[in-house]
N, C-alpha and C positions, 0 to 999 in steps of 0.2 A: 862616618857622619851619623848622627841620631838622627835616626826618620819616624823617632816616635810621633805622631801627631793626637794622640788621644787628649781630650778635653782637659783634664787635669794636668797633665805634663804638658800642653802648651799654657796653661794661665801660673804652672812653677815657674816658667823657663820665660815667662815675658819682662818687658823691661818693669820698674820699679812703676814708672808714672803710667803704665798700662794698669799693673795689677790696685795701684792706688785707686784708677779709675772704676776697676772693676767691685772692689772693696765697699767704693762711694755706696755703687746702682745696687749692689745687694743688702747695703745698711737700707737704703731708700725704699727697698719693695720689700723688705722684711717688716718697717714702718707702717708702708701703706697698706699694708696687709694686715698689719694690726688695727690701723682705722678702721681699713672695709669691717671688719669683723666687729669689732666696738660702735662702729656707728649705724651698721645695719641691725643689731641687738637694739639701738636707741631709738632709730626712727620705730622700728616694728612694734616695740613697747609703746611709743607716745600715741601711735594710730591706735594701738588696743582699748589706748586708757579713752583717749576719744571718742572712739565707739560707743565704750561703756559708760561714760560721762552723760555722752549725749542721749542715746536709752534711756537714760536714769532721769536727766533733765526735764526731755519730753512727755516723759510720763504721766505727768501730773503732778508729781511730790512736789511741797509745799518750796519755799526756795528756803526759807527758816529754816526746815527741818534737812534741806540738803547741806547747807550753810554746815548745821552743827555734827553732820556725819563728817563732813569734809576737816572738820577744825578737831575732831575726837582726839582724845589722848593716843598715840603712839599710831596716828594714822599722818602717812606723809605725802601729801598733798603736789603733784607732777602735772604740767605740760598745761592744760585745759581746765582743770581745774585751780590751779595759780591764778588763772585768771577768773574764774568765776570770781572764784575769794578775796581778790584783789576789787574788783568792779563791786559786789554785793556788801561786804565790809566797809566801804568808803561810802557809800550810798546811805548805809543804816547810820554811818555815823552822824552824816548831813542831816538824816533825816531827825536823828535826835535830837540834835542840835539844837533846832523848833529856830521859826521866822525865818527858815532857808525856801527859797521860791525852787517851783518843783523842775523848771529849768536847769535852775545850780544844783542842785541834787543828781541829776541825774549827765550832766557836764562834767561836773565832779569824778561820777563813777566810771563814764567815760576812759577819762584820764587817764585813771588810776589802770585800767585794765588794758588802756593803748599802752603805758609805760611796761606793763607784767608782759605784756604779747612783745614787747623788743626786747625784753631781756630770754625771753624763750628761746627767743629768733635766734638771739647772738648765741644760747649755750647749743639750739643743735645745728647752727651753721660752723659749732667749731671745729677744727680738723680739714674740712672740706678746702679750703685753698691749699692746704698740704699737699692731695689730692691734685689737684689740678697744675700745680706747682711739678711734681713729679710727673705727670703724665705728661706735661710739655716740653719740658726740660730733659730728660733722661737718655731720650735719642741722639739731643745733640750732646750732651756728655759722653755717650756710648759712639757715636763719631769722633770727638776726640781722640778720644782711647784709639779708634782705631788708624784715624790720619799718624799720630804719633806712631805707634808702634809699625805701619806700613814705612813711615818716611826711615825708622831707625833700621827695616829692614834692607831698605835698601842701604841705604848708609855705609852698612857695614857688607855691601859687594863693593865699594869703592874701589878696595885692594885687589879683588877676585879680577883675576883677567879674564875669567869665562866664567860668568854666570850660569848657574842650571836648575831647572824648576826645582829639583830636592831642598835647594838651596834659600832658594825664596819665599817658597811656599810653606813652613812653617812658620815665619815672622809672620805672613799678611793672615794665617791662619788663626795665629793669637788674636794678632788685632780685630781681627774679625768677629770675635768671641765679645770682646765689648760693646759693639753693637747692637749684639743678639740680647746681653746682660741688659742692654739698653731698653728694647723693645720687650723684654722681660719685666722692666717696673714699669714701664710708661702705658700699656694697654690696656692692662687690669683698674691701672688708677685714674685712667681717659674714662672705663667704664663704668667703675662703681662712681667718679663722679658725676657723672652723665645720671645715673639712676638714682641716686642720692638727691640730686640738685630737682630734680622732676616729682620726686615722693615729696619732698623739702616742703616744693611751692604751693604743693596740695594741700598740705600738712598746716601752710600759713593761711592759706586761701578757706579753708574751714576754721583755722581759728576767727579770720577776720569778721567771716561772714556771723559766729557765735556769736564776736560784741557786739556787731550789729543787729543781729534779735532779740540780742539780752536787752541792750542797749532801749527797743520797742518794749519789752515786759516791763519795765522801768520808769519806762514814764508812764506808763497806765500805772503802775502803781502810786507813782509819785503826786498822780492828782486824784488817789483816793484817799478819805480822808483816818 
């Protein structure tokens, strides 16, 4: 009898819908491991730009002159920024307009910069239920794998008229592996969403609080003449 038990020769030797299962959880954290990595590159970039935004903002510089670095030829405009240019463009354009009361001007630009701050929201909330999807999920697929592959183990002592641990203990061994595969995609991606989802709310809770200052430079502009 093979008493191999090493890792690789028990996931050769297991049944079909074991190793399918196994196949799943390793496509699934190879995935989620590509997010963690793509989207921890994103969030860290959109707080940089933020940072630097907001420096730049409080400054002093003119909003004109910020306006036209931000709009420059081959300069591409992210995260806090979308939204300045979104709120400050809609605003000048009101304001050009002429006979627009400094209410609607500035309601206006509102809008315009609540609409840019949900489309931010939705591009870097994306990925993240994938996340959470596999961290939930994975366990119980890796129990699967392993219910099945325990039940085929025994199954097949049905004929045995004397069972003996050598004999058992590689089947629940296999199955057992799925599990572990299990708990191999679902921890990592419980985490980075867990950390992701907390940088996330920061990330929106400083934009929000922006259109809301902007939102005050705006109307003291708007009722100057």
């Amino acid at each position: 009898m093979n008493t191999d038990l090493s890792i690789l020769h028990l996931i050769k030797e297991a049944s079909v819908v074991v190793q399918f299962v196994m196949a799943l959880l390793v496509s699934a954290s190879l995935a989620s491991w590509t997010f963690i990595f793509s989207k921890r590159k994103e969030l860290n970039r959109a707080i940089k730009i933020t940072d630097e935004f907001e420096a730049e903002f409080w400054s002093g510089v003119a909003l004109a002159e910020l306006y036209r670095k931000l709009t420059a030829k081959g300069f591409e405009p992210e995260g806090i920024e979308k939204i300045f240019l979104a709120g400050y463009k809609e605003f000048s354009r009101m304001r050009q307009a002429g006979n627009v009361e400094p209410l609607v001007q500035v309601e206006s630009a509102q809008r315009a910069m609540r609409i840019e701050l949900s489309r931010e929201i939705d591009r870097l909330d994306e990925h993240l239920p994938f996340l959470a999807t596999v961290g939930s999920t994975s366990p119980y697929v890796g129990l699967f794998g392993t219910v099945w592959g325990i039940m085929n183990s025994f199954r097949s002592l049905g004929n045995v008229k004397q069972a003996t641990l050598a004999q058992v203990a590689p089947g629940i061994a296999e199955a057992l592996i799925a599990t572990a595969i299990g708990l191999f995609a679902a921890i990592p991606a419980v985490i980075a969403y867990n950390r992701f989802s907390t940088n996330l709310d920061r990330l929106i809770g400083r934009y929000e609080l922006f259109v809301e200052e902007f939102v005050v430079l705006l109307q003291r502009q708007a009722h100057q003449k």
